[in-house]
Structure formats: C-alpha cells, structure tokens
N, C-alpha and C positions, 0 to 999 in steps of 0.2 A: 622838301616841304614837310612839318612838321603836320600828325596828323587835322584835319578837321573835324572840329566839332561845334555844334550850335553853342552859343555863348548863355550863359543862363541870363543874362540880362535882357535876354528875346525870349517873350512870352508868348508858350506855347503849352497846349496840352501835354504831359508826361509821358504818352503812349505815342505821340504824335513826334518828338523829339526823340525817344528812343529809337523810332524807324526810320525818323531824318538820318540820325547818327550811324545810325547800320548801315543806312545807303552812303551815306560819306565815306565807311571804312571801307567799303566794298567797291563799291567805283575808283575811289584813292589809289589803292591794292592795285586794281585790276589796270588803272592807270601806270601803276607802274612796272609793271609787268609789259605792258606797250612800249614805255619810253626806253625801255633796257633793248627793246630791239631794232627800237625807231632809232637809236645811237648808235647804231653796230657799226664801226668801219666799213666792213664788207658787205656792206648794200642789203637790200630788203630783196626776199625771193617771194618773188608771186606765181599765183595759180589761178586757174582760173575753173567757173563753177560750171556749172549745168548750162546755166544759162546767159554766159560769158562773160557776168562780173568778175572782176579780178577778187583771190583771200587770201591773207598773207599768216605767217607763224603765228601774229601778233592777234587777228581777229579769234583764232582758233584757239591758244594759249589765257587770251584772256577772258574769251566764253567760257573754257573748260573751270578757271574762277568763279566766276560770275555763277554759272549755274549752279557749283558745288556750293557756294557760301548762302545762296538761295534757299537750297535745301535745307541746310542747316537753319536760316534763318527763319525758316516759313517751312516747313517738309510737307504741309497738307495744301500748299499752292502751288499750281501746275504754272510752269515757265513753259513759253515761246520766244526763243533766240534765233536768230536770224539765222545762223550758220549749219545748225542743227535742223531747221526747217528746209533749208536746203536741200538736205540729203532725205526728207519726208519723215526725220525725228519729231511729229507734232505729238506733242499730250492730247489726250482726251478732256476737251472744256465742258462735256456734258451737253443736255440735249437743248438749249437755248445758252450760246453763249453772251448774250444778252443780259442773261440774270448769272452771271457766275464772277469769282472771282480770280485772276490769272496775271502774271507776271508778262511783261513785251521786253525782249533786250538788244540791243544792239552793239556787239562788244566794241564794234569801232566803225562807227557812223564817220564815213567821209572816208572810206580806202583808198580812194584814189587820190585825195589830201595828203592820205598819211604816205603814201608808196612816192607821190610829187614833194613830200616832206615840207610841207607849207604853214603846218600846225594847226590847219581848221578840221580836225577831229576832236571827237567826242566819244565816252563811254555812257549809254543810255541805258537806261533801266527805268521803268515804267511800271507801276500799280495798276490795275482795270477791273473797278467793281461796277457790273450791273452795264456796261459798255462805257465806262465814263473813266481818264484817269485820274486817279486821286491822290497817286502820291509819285515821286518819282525823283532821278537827280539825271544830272547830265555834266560833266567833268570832262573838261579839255586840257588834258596835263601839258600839251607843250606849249597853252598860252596861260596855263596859272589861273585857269577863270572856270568855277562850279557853280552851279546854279541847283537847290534842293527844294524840296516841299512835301509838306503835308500840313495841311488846314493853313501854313503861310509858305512863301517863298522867300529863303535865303540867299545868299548873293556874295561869295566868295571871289575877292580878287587878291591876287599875290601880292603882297605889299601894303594891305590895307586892312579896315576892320571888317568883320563880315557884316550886313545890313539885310534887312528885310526888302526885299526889291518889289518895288510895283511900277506899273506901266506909269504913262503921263498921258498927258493932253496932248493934242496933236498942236503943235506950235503956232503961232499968228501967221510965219513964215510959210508955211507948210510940211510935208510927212517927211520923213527919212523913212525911204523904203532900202528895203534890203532884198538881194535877188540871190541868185544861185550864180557862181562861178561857172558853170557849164552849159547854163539856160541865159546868156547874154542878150542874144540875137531873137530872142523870145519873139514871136509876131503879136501872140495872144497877152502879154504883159503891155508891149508898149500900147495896145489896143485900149488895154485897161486902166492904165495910168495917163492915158490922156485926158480922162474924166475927174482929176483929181488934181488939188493945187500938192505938187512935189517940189520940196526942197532940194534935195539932194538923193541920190541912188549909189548903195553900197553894195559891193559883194562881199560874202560870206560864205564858208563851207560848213556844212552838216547843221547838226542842229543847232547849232549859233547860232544862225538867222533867227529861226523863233524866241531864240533867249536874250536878243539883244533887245527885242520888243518888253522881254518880263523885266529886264535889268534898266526902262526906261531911255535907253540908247538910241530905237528907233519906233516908227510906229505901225508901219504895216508890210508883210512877207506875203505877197500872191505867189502861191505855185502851182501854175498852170502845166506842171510836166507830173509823170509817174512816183509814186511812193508807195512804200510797206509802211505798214501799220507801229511794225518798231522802230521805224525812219524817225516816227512823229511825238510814240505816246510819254516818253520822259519829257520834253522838251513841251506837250499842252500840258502836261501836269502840272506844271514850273508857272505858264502864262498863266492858266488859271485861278493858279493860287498868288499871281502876281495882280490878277484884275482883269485881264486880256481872255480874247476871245479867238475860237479855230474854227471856221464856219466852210459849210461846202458852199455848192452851186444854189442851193437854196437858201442860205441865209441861216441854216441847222449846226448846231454843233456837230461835229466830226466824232463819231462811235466808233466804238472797237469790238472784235471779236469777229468780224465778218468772215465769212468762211473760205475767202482765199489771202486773207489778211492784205488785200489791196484797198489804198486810200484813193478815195476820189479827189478830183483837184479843189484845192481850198483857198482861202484867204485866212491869215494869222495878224489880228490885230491887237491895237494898243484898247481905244475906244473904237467902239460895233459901228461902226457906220457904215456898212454895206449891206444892200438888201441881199445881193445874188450876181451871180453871174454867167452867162451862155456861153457856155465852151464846149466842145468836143473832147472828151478822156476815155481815147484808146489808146495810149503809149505804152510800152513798158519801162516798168520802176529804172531809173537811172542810180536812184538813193545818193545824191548830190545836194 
C-alpha cells in the first residue's frame, strides 16, 4: 500500500492535516512492522504480562515505533502506551490530568485477533487535550481500512478514494449494532438491546467496532465489559470528528486521564439517543 495521505481536495485546516499526515505515516510504519511478523511462517510467539494478557514481538516492536516517532513528532508530549504502562513506564501528566495535553497508544489493539490471525487489529494512537480526544487515527493493516482525524474524519479503504466519514441516521429498519467477539453471551447487552428496534447484530474486533459507527457502517457499540483508556481514545477521536458520540453510564462523554487509566462501561453511538444506563463495572479490562 502506497503511502497515505489526506488528498488536498478535503478541506482542512493546514496544522490540522499536517498532523493527520503524521499520524498516517506513523501508524502505516508501525502497521507494517506488525504485518511482517503477522506473516511469518513460523507462528507468532506470545507471552504473557503481569496480568495475564497475552504480548507478542509485534505489540512491543511496534510501540518501541510508535513511541520514538512520537518523540520526534511532539518531544514536549508525554505518551502513555499500553505496553510500557504495563511494566509501570507511566510519564508524569502533571498535577490535574484533566487540564493537560498527552498522547494514549495502543500498538495493537486486539492481540488475541492478531495471535487467532483474524485481521480485526488495529494500531491506535490517540491526542487528549484537557481530558477530551482531539485527534487521533486508528489503522487495521491486514483489512486495508484507516480511519484519521483532526477537526474532520478521514476514512481510508484499500481500493477506493479516501472520504470524509460521518456517522448516519439510524435507519427506518432499525440500528446495526456491533458487539465484541468475546462478549457474545453478554447478559447485560442483550438486557440492553431489548429496549431498542435492532436490525441486525455484528461482531468486530478492537477498535473497529467504534469505527464502523464513524465510517457510517453501523450505529450503536454498548460495551458492557472492561477497557483501558488506549483501548478507546484513537478510535472516540475518529467518532467525534465523524459526528458520533462515547457516553458512560450517565449519559457523559467518556474523559481521559483518569488516574488508573480504567474506562467505565460505555455506549458508542451514531445519533445520542441514550439517556444512561445501570450496570455493574467491576471486571477487569479484557481489551477486546
């Protein structure tokens, strides 16, 4: 794939398409730096962390990217990468992360995707000013499909021209909901979507789900199980700047910075139709 870049004929602030383009070349990279090992003959070798998610070459190989092109890109923004938080590598965000500005990254959202070799991974990279994100991309190299933003959302499919992606209306028919591959059997989902006219129900892995919402595909993602905070923030940056909305149990937009970088359970929609919802969120993060 030849590189990506925003097409001048999508107008966009100067400063705003510069950093789109940055995050294309950097995610792209770092995408393929995954694919070269997601191909290997000789099988993918994992490991497993503190806390028993499975990490492969490819999450640690493409972070050690990620974070060095960061630097260079930004050297006065502090990143938070999943892998590296693992081991207790957190930067200092200052003393209200709240009002600060920080990078979230996820070198490869959906490892056990990538390790079951299915192609529903993602490279995530996420902006968070002031606990909001504001820019971010999200690139699934082995399905050809990137989603970027900043003040708009791009919408990259292999084979096609790139478009500015915005959500839709939810159809006459009713929602295309999208769920998690691993939360099937979900009690607290099908609780939830009994209250709602559904058309059809899809699964997806990683942050696909929320991007299928920005790229107009489907309309609403509840996920009633555990996430980190770089699970989610590339991929609301993307809905955001596509129209779409990431709300908790209150009806609130979903903030960043929180200080064990654990996300409460949300709803990812197309149009806000949902006041709230009563759930129970003590799991721990599956990141599925």
């Amino acid at each position: 794939m030849s590189q990506l870049q925003i097409p001048a004929e999508i107008p966009v602030h100067d400063d705003n398409r510069d950093l789109m383009n940055a995050l294309l070349m950097i995610a792209q990279r770092a995408g393929d730096i995954i694919m070269e090992i997601y191909n290997r003959p000789d099988g993918i070798e994992v490991e497993k962390k503190a806390d028993s998610s499975p990490v492969t070459e490819a999450d640690k190989a493409a972070e050690a990217f990620i974070l060095g092109a960061l630097n260079t890109l930004t050297p006065d923004i502090p990143v938070v990468s999943e892998e590296a938080a693992s081991e207790g590598e957190i930067p200092d965000l200052g003393a209200d992360p709240d009002h600060s500005l920080f990078w979230l990254v996820d070198p490869v959202d959906g490892t056990k995707e990538f390790i079951n070799k299915n192609g529903e991974f993602t490279v995530n990279i996420g902006l968070i000013e002031n606990g909001v994100p504001v820019a971010g991309v999200v690139h699934a190299p082995a399905k050809g499909l990137t989603w970027v933003s900043a003040e708009i959302c791009v919408f990259f499919e292999e084979g096609y021209e790139p478009i500015v992606a915005q959500v839709r209306q939810i159809p006459e028919e009713g929602a295309t909901v999208v769920s998690s591959r691993r939360h099937g059997d979900n009690t607290d989902l099908k609780a939830f979507l009994d209250t709602r006219k559904v058309y059809e129900q899809i699964g997806a892995g990683s942050s696909l789900k929320i991007c299928l919402i920005a790229a107009g595909r489907a309309d609403l993602y509840p996920r009633f199980g555990p996430t980190m905070e770089w699970d989610t923030a590339a991929a609301h940056a993307v809905l955001l700047a596509a129209g779409g909305h990431l709300s908790d149990a209150d009806g609130d937009p979903l903030t960043y910075g929180k200080f064990d970088f654990r996300n409460p359970y949300f709803v990812a929609e197309g149009e806000h139709l949902d006041a709230g919802f009563d759930l129970d969120d003590d799991e721990e993060p599956d990141n599925n």
